[in-house]
N, C-alpha and C positions, 0 to 999 in steps of 0.2 A: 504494500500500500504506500502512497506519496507520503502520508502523513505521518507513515512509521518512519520511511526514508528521512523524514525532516524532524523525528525526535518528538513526535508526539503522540501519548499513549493514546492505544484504538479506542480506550472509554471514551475518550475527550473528540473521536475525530467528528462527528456530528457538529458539537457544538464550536469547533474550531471553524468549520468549515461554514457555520452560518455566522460568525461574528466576524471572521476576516472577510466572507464577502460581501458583510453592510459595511466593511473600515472603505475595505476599498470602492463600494460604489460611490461613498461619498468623497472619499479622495479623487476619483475621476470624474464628478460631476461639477468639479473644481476647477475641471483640465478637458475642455473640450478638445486641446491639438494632441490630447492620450499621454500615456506614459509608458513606459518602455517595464519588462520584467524584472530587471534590475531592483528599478526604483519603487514598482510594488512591493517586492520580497522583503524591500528593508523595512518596510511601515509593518511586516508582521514578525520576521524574525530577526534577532539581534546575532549575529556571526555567519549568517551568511554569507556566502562568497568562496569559500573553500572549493566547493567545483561549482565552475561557472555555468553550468548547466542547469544544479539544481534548481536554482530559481524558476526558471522557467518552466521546467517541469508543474512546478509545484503548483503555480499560477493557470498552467494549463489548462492542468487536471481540475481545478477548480471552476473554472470561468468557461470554459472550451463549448460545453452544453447549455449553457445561461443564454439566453436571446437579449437579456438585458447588455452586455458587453461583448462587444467586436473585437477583431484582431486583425491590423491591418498588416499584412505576412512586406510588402514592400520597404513600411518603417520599422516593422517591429515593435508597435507600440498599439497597448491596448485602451481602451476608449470606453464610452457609453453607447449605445444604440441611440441613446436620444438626442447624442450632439453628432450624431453623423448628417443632421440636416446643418450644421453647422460648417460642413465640410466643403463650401461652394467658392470660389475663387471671389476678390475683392469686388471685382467688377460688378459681379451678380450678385451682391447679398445684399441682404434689403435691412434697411433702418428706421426706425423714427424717430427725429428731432423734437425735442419735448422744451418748452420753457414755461415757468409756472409764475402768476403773477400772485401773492399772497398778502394776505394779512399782517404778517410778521413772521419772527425767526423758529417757530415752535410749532408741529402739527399740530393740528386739534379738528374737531370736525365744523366743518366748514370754512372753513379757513383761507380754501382758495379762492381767487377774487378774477383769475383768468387762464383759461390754456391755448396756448399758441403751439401748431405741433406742424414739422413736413414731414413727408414719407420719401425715404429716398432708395434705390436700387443703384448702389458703385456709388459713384462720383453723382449722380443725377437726381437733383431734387424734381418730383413729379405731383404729389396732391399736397393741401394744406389742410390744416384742421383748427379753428379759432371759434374761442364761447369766450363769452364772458359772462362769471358765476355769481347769481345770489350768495354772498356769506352770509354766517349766521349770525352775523354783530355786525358792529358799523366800522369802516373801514379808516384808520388812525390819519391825521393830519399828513402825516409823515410819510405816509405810503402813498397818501393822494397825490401830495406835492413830488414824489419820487415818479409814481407810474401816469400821472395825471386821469388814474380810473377816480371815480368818487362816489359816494352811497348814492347819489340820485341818480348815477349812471347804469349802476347793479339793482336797482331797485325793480325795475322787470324783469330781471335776468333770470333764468331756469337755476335754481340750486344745483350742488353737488348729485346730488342723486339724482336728477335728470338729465345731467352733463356726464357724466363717471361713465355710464353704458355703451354711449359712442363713445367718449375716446377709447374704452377698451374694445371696442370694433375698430377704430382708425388704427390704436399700437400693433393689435392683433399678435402674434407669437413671435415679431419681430427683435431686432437689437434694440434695447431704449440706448439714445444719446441725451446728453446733457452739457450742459458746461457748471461745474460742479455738481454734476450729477448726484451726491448723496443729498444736496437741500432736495430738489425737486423728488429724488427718489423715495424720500423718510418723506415727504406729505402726501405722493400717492399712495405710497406704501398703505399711511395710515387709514385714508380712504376706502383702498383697495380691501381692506380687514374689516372698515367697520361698515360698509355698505354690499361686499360680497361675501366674509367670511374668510375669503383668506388670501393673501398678500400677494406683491406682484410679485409674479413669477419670470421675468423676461431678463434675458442677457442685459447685461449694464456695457456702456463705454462711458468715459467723461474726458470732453476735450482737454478740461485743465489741466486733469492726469498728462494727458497727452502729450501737451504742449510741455510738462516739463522731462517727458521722454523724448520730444521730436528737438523744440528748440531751448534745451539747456542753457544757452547763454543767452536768455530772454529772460531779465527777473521781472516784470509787470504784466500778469498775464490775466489780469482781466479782460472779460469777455469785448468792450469797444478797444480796448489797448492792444487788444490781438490783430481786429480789426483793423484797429489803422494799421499794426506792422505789417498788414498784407494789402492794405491797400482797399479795404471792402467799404461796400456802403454801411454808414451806422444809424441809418434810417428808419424808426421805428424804436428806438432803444429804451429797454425798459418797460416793451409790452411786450406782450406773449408771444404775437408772430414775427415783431421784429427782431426781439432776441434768439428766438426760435435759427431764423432766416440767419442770423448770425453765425449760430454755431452749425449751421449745415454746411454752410459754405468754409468755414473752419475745418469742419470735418473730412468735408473736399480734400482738403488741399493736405489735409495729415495721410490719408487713405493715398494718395502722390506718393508723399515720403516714405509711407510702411512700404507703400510696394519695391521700391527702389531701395531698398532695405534688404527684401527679400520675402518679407511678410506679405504674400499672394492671397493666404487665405484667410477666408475669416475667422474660423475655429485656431489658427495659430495668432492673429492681432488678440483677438480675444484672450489667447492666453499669456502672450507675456503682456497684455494688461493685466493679468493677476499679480504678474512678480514681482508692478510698483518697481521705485527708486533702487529696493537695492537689490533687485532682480534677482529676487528670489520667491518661487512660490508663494503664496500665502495658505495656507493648510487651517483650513476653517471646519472646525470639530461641534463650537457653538452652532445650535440651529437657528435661524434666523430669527424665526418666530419668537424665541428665548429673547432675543434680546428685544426683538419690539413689543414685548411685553413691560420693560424695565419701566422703572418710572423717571421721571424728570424733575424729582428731587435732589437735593445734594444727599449724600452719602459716602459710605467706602464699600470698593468692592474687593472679596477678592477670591484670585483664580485659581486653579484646583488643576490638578494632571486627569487622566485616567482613573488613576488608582484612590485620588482623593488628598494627596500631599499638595501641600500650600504653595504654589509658587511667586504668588507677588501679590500685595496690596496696594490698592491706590485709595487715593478718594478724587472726587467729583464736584461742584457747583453741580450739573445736571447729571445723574447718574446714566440716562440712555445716553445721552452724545454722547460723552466720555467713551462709553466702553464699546459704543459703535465705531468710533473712530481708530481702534482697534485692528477694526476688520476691512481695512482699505488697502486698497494698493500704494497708499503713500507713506507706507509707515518702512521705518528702518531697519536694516539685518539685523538687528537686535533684537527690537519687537518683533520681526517675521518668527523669530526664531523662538520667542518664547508665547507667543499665540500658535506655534506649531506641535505646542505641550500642551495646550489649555482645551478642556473638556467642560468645565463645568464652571459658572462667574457665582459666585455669593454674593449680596447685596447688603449693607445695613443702612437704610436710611437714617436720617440724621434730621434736626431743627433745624442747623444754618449751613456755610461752608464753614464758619467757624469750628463747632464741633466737630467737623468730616477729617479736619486737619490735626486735629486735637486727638481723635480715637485712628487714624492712620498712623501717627506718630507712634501712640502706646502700644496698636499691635504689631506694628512693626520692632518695635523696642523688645516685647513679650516674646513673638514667632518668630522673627528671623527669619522671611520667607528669602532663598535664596537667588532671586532678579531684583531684589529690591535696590541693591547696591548699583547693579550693572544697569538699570532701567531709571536711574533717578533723570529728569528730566525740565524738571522746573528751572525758569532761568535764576542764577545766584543771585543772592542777595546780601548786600553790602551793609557795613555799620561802618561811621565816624567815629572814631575814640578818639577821645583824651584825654589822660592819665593824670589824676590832680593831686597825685600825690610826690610826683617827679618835684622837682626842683624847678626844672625848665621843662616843660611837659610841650608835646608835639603834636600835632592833627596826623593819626594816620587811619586807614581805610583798611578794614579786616572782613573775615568771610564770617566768622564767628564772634556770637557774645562771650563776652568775660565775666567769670564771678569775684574778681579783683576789686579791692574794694575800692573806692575812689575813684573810680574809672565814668565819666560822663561816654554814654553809648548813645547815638542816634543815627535811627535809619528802621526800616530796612533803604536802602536804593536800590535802582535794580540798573545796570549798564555800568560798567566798572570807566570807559573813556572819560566820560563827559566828568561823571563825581571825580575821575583823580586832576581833572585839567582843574575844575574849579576850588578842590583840597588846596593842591599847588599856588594856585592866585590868591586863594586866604592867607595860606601861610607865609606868601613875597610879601604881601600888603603889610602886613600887621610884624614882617619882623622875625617870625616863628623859627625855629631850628626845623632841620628835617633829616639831620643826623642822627643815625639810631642809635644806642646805647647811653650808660649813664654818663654826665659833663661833668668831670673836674675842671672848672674853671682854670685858668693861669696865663696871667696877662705876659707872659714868653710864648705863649702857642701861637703858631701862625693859622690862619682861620683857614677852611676850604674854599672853593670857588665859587659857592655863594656866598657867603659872609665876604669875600673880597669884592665881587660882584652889588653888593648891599641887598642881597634878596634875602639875607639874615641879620639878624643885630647882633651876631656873635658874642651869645654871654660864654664862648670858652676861652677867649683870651680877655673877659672882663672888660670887653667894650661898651655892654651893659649888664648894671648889677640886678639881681634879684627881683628887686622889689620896681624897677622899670620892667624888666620882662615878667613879673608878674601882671601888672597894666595890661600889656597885649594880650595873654589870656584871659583877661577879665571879656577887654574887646571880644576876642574869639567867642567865647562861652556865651558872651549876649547876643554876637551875631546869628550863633546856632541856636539858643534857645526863640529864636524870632526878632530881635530889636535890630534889627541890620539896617534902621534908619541914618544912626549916624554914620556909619561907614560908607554907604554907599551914596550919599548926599556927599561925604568928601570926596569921593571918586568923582564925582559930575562935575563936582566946582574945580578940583582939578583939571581936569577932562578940558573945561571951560578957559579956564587960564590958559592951559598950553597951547591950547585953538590961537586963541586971541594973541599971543605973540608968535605965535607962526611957529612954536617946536611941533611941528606935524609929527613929527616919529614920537614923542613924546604922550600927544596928547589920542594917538592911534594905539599907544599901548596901554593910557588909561582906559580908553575905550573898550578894548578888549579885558579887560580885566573887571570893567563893571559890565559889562555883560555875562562874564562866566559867574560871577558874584551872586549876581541880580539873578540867575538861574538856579544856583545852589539855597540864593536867599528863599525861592519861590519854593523850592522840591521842599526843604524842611519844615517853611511854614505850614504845609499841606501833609506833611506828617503826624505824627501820632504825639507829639513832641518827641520833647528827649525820652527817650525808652523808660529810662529808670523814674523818669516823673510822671510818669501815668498813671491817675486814679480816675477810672471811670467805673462803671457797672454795665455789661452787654446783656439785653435782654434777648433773647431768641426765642421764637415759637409763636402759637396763638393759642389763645384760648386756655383751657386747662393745661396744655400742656408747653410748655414756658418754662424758660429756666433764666435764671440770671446769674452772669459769671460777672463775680468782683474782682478786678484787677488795681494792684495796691504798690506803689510805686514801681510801676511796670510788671510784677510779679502776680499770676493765675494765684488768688489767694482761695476762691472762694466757688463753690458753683453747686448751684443752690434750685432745684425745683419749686415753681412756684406755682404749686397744687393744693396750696392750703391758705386757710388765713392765718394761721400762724406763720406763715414761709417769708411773707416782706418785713414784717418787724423783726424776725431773726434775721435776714440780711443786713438790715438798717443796724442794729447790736453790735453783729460782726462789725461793718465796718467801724463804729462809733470806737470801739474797743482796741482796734490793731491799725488805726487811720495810722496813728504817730510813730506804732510800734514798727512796723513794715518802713517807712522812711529813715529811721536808723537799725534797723537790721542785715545786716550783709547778704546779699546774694549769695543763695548753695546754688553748688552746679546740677543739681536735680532740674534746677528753676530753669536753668538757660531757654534750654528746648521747648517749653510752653511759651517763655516770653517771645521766644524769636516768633515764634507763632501768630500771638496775637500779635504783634506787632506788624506783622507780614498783612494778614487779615487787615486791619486797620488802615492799612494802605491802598489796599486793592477790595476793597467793600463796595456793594454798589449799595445802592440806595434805599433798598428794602430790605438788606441783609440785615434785619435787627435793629437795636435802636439804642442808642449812645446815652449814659449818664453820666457827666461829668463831675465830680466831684474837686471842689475848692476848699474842701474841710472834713471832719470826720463825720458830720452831720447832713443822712436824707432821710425825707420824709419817704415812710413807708408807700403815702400813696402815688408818689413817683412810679413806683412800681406796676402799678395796676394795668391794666390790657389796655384800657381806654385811653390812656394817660399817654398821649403824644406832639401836645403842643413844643411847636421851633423857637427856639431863643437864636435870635443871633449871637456867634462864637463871641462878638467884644462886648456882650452884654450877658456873661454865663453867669451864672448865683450857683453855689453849690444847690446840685439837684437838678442843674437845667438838660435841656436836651441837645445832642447836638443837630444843628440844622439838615435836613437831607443836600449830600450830596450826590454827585455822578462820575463815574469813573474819569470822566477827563478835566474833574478836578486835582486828581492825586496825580504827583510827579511820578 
């Protein structure tokens, strides 16, 4: 028997033989251009290869009889039956151009506002397909002024469900095209489920994809940016047919290049569009459906092998995108590689992204799942230190908090250029050292090349004593804490003078220096403050379920359900109790990780994420707390206990 030849007991061959050939139909339903016996064999046994025969034996004997999978004897590569219609040269396959005009960034039903679609055979756009849909809500200022649709224009429009049934006669069992194909794909998808029952089922291309497999050194590849670089009409843009009309004729001209390439048919385009950027398969074990089930809360997810071992936790702001973004062809040998493990996603939903961050942290801390290290991928995040207990203390930029004590920390920032050019122009201005190690003074030292340059005041040969470059750190410290008034009004008036008697190069580098200023002054104001002077209280949730986390001179002191009437006056105690205690107690290094946290959060919050209590003193009213309780103070008008005003991500630097 095969299956003794390949080491496996005759009890077991039944159920061998019916679980390797669901591995492998769904591995080749994957792989319309097939795969070869090699590369089956290894998806079921591990040492394989000793005679190079047996592979293929083993695969034979299993599949040979099956109608569900072909063997094309010319490649030597095995297939599906059902992507053998897939098998037609570029010229002859047929596509449909889809653009969807929406509501906004999130399915939901109803939601679409327009479908603009062509159908094309090769290179030849031949019919069009254009509605435009009743939504189920009134369609946002924003999307009006974008698509120039508007509710009194939708107002006769046939809804979704009278629209939904032609187009799936017009898509019919064709290639769907897009340009970002996963927006338009996730809203029909979710259509597709909640008015037929079950989801679109049709090949995917996506020109973006595309475009960053055909033209690599094109970084703007939005849909009219493409346009121009070819020269096309952008007529129409921003409605259904004429963005539509866009990407077909995009498509045209990629469908050019694969062929010249050598990519003739369509079942091989099709498939190294699986293999994405780092061209490599993508080996999709999650079934779809799973994942358009997920919800679009924040949470952490995490992923599982086969066998049920933990292989990586993340978290989320939206738990579906997140972990559909996964499953694309744009993701990296890395991630190809460990979505080539992943069987199974766990979910835990969460209040906010705050929390999601907060319990990713601990279980990663706890598990140790082993991609978590290789897969981190958040961009770094920067802190400002200055060390106030130096003698001569320095402005420098670190990737980590410190629990040292005296150490003034502020940030996160995120872009390591722009923070070191304007660290740099703090520290020329005002005088700073940026010599590392400790200063023995001694007025025999000859100074380095900026202290002779005077981009330092050189207190190590006592050109200034102490208690003058003390002065400058005061400056410094007020600059970062927010008061960058005086300094940057002397910049201008400088600035001003040197204009006015003609030192051009002079008054071109005050210039430059009060702009990187005036940019660092702006990124900190709009921070959380200085890290370690953060007393606020973050409320997250609704309703009964609410929590409020106390944060106490930058430090996660507190976090606190508030599911009872006793839950706000005990919050309101705590903080009464440890307001002062926490301001003179040192940071443990337990703390760092939570603070870098909220501090990160704080940054990057949008404006529903929960709801800010700032605290000025050790004293708030319980009812501050309450669900209802969300009247805006302006920030220069806070009282212990106020709120902070809603803002919007392209307030924070």
């Amino acid at each position: 028997m095969v299956s003794e030849a390949a080491g496996i007991p005759g009890a077991n061959q039944r159920q061998f033989g019916i679980s390797a050939k669901q591995k492998l139909y769904e591995f080749l339903r994957m792989r319309p251009a097939g795969a070869d016996a090699a590369e089956l064999i290894g998806l079921l046994l591990s040492g394989a290869g000793s005679d190079p025969e047996l592979g293929a034996r083993i695969v034979r004997t299993m599949l040979a009889g099956d109608p569900n999978f072909i063997f094309d004897a010319e490649t030597a590569l095995w297939s599906l039956q059902q992507s053998d219609r897939l098998r037609v040269p570029l010229e002859e396959a047929e596509f449909t151009v889809v653009d969807l005009e929406t509501t906004g960034g999130q399915p939901g039903p109803g939601t679409i506002i327009e479908i603009g679609a062509y159908r094309m055979v090769g290179r030849r756009m031949t019919e069009s397909f254009q509605s435009l849909v009743r939504p189920h809500g009134s369609i946002p200022r924003f999307i009006s002024n974008l698509t120039s649709i508007t509710s009194e224009m939708v107002r006769e429009a046939p809804p979704i469900e009278q629209v939904l049934p032609a187009f799936r006669d017009f898509l019919g069992d064709r290639v769907m095209v897009a340009h970002n194909a996963r927006f338009d794909f996730s809203f029909l998808d979710f259509e597709f489920r909640r008015i037929f029952g079950i989801g679109l089922p049709n090949p995917l291309l996506c020109t973006l994809r595309m475009s960053r497999r055909f033209l690599p050194s094109v970084k703007r590849r939005r849909l009219d940016l493409l346009a121009q670089h070819f020269g096309l009409s952008q007529e129409g843009r921003h409605r259904g047919l004429g963005d539509a009309r866009m990407a077909a004729e995009i498509l045209s001209i990629f469908l050019e290049i694969a062929m010249k390439m050598g990519m003739t048919r369509l079942d091989r385009l099709l498939d190294d569009h699986t293999r994405g950027l780092s061209r490599r398969r993508i080996e999709r074990h999650v079934p779809p459906e799973d994942i358009a089930a997920l919800p679009h809360t924040p949470g952490v997810y995490l992923m599982r092998n086969e066998r049920g071992d933990l292989l990586y936790i993340g978290k989320a702001r939206r738990l579906k995108e997140r972990i559909s973004s996964y499953f694309t062809s744009s993701v990296n040998a890395k991630t190809a590689e460990l979505i080539s493990h992943v069987y199974k996603i766990e979910t835990r939903p969460t209040r906010s992204p705050l929390e999601a961050a907060l319990d990713e942290a601990r279980l990663i801390r706890e598990l140790k799942p082993p991609y978590n290290r290789m897969l981190k991928s958040a961009a770094p995040a920067y802190f400002i230190k200055l060390d106030m207990m130096d003698e001569f203390p320095r402005i420098v930029i670190a990737l980590k908090m410190s629990a040292r004590l005296g150490l003034l920390q502020l940030g996160p920032f995120i872009g390591r250029r722009s923070l070191d050019h304007s660290v740099r122009a703090l520290s020329r201005v005002l005088g700073l050292r940026t010599c590392t190690g400790k200063l023995v003074p001694n007025e025999d030292f000859s100074p380095c090349i900026y202290g002779q340059m005077g981009h330092c005041t050189a207190p190590c040969n006592l050109s200034i004593g102490e208690d003058g470059y003390a002065e400058r750190v005061r400056n410094a410290v007020a600059f970062l804490r927010g008061r960058s008034g005086a300094l940057l009004g002397g910049l201008a008036k400088a600035r001003d003078q040197a204009a006015a008697a003609m030192r051009f190069e002079e008054a071109g580098r005050y210039r430059r220096e009060l702009s990187l200023l005036t940019t660092l002054a702006h990124r900190a104001s709009r921070l959380s403050q200085v890290v370690t002077e953060n007393n606020l209280v973050i409320v997250t949730g609704e309703g009964s379920d609410r929590a409020a986390h106390v944060v106490l001179a930058g430090r996660l002191a507190l976090t606190r359900m508030l599911d009872s009437e006793d839950a706000p006056p005990h919050v309101a105690e705590f903080i009464a109790a440890n307001y002062e205690r926490y301001k003179l107690k040192p940071v443990e290094r337990g703390e760092l990780e939570a603070m870098a946290i909220v501090a990160r959060w704080l940054r990057e919050r949008l404006a529903d994420e929960g709801r800010l209590i700032y605290l000025n003193g050790p004293m708030l009213a319980p009812a501050a707390l309450s669900a209802n309780q969300g009247r805006v103070i302006p920030s220069e008008a806070r009282n212990p206990g106020s709120v902070l005003p809603a803002l919007t991500r392209a307030d924070f630097p």
